[in-house]
N, C-alpha and C positions, 0 to 999 in steps of 0.2 A: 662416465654416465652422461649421456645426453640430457640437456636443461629442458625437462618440459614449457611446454608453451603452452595457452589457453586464448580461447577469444570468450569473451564477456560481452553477453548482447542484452544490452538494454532500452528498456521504452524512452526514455526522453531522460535531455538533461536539464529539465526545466520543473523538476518535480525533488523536494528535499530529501526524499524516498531514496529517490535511485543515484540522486548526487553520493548520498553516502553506501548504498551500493556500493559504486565506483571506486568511492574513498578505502572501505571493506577492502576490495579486491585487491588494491593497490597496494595496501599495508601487507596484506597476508602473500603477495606475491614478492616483497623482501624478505620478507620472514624464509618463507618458505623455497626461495633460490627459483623463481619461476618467472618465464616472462608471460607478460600479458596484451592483448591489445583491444579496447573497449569501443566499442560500438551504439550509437546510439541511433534508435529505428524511428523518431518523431510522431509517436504516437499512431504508427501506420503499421499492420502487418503485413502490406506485400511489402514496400520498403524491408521492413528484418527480413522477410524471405528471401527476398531479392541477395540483402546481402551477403546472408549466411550462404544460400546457394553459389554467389559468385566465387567466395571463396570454397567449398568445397569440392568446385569442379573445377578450381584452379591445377593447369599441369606447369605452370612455368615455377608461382611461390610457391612455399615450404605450409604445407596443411598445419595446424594447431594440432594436440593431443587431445585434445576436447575443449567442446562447445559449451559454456553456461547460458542458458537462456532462461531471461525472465520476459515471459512472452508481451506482444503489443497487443491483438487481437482475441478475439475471441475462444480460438481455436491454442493449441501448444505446438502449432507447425507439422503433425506427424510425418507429411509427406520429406520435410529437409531433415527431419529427426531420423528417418529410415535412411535417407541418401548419405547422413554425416556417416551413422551406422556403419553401413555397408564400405564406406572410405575407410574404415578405420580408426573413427575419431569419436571419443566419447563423448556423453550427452546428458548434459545436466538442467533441469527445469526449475526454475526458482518460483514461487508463488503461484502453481499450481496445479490440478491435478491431471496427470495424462496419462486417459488410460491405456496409450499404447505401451509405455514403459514395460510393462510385464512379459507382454510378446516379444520385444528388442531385446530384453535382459537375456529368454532363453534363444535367440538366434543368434546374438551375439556376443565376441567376448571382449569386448570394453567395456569401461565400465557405462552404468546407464540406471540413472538413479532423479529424485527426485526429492526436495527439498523447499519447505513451505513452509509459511504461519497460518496458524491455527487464524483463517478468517471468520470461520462460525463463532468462535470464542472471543474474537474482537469484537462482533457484534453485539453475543452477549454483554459483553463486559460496559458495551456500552446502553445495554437496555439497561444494562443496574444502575450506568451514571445518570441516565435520565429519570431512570426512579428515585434516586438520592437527590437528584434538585430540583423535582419535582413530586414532589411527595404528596401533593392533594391534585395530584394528573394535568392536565394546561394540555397544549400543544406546540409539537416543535417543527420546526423547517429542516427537512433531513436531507441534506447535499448527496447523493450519492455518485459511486465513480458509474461511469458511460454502459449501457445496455449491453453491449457485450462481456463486459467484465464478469467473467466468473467470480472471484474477488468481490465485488461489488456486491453479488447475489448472496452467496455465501455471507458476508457481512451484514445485509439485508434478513435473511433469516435467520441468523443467530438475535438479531435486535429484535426480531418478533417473537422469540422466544423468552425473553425477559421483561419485553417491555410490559406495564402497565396495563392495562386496558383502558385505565382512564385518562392514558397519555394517547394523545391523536397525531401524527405522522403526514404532516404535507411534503411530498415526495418530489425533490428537483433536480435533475440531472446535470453532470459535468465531466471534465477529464483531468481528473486527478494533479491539476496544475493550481494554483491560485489564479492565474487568469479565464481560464475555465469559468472557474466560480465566480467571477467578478463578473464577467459577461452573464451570468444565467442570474445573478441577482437582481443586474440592473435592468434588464427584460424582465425581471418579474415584476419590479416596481414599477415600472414603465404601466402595468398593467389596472386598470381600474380597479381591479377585486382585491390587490394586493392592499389595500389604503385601508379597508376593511378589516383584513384577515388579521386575526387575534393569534399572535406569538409569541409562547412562554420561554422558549431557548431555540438556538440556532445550531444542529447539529453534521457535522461532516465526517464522511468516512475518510479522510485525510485532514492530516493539518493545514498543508497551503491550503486548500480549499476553505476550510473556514478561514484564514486569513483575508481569501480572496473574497470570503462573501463580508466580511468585518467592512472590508476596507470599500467594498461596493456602497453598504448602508449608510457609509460616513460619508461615498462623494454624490450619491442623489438622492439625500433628503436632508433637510433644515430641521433647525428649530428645535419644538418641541416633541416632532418626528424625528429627528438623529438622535435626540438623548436618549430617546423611549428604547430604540433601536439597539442604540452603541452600549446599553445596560444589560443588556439580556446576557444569559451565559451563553458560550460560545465553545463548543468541543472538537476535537480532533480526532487523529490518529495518526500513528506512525513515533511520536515522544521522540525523536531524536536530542538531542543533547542541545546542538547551536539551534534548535528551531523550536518545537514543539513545547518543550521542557522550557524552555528560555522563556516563551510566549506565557506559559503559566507562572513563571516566575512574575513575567512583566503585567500579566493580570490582562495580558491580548486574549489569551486562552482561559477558559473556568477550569476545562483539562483535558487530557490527553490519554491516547492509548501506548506504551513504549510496544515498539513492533520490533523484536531486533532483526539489522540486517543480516542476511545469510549468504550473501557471494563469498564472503571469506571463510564460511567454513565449508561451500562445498567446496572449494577448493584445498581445503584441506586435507577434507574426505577421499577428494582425485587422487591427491600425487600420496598419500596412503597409499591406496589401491592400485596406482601406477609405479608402485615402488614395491608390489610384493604380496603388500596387505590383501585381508579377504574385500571382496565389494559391500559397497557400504549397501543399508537395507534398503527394498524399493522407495520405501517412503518415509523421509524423517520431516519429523516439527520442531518449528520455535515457539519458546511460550511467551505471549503477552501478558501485560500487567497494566492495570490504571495507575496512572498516574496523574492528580495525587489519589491511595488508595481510595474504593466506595466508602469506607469507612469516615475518613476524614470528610469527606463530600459530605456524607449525612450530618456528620455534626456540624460544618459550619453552617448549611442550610438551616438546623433547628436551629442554632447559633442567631442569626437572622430573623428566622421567626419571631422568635423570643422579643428582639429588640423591636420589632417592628409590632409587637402583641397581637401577633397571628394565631 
């Protein structure tokens, strides 16, 4: 039996996210008797076009069995997701939602699936953490990922679903890296109004990113402006193990969303299905979790209170 192949296309490897992506794939491609070769698009979606496309219209190398793509852009590629299709090569989307999948599924027969984290649910999850540590409402600085991210939006309204009303949302844009963040904090401060602006927590829809905003506040401001700063809670997402989780352990982070990675199970999903199995269903999810639970949040908040005779 021929050893299936896959390519693994992902956004950047400058993001703790998609490092372990990578690492996902890598493990479950021993496991699982497959090779693989990973691809990383620099936060560009004509670059991943470009490359997916060069290799699909390759007639000299040997085509993969299927494509995983966690997209760069805006968009889920439809137009390379139809051209892989049509070669013969299956098409897997990681993180989110594409509504061609359903049309590819009934014109062709590879497999053609889709596989996600529940991003509305991250967001909620995180409207409750800002209500846990803030429980008489303040306002927070909310990092979010770059304007085209679906993801980002998604994340965005699951957090306006929970949040507060008495919690206020100053809204700053970035790309899902820690240096992203680091550059859009330190333009903020740069800014007169920012000296002003009252902030009860610092929240980001990634964890680099708030590391990256962390580590902004500590190299352009002094004093008794960095402690004010370097005090505030500080949230994440994504909980990985070496990063996230560690960060709250080390007290960089107040706390985290665990997002698990899923390149290793679509591909497990694949060579199922490339082995016999029925196709897996158009759309499966992973479930996120706070970390540490809202529960524990709320108590050491009151915890705090108490001490401080709030």
């Amino acid at each position: 039996m021929k050893k299936p192949s896959f390519l693994i296309s992902l956004t950047t490897d400058a993001n703790d996210y998609q490092q372990e992506q990578a690492s996902a794939a890598t493990q479950a491609a021993q496991r699982l008797g497959v090779d693989i070769q990973i691809l990383y698009a620099e936060n560009d979606a004509i670059t991943q076009s470009q490359q997916l496309l060069k290799i699909i219209q390759s007639s000299t190398g040997p085509r993969p069995d299927a494509i995983i793509l966690e997209p760069a852009g805006g968009t889920a590629l439809p137009q390379v997701a139809r051209a892989a299709t049509a070669a013969g090569i299956g098409w897997v989307v990681l993180n989110r939602d594409a509504d061609y999948i359903e049309e590819l599924r009934r014109m062709q027969k590879v497999p053609v699936f889709g596989i996600t984290s529940d991003h509305q649910e991250i967001g909620r999850i995180q409207g409750r953490q800002f209500a846990a540590l803030l429980p008489k409402g303040g306002s927070v600085l909310y990092i979010q990922g770059p304007t085209e991210s679906l993801a980002a939006k998604q994340r965005t309204a699951g957090l306006c679903e929970t949040k507060p009303v008495g919690i206020q949302a100053k809204l700053m844009k970035a790309h899902w890296t820690e240096d992203s963040a680091y550059k859009a904090v330190a333009s903020w401060l740069r800014l007169a109004t920012s000296q002003d602006a009252v902030i009860d927590l610092v929240g980001a829809q990634d964890d680099s990113m708030a590391a990256g905003a962390r580590k902004a506040f500590h190299d352009h401001t002094t004093g008794a402006a960095r402690e004010r700063w370097l005090k505030l809670p500080f949230t994440g997402c994504d909980g990985l193990p070496k990063t996230g989780q560690a960060w709250v352990h080390s007290k960089l982070l107040t706390a985290t969303i665990i997002v698990p990675p899923n390149a290793g199970q679509a591909m497990e999903m694949l060579v199922h299905a490339l082995r016999g199995g029925p196709m897996p269903r158009e759309r499966s999810l992973t479930v996120p979790n706070s970390y540490p639970p809202i529960e524990f949040l709320a108590a050491t908040q009151k915890d705090k209170s108490h001490a401080l005779g709030i």
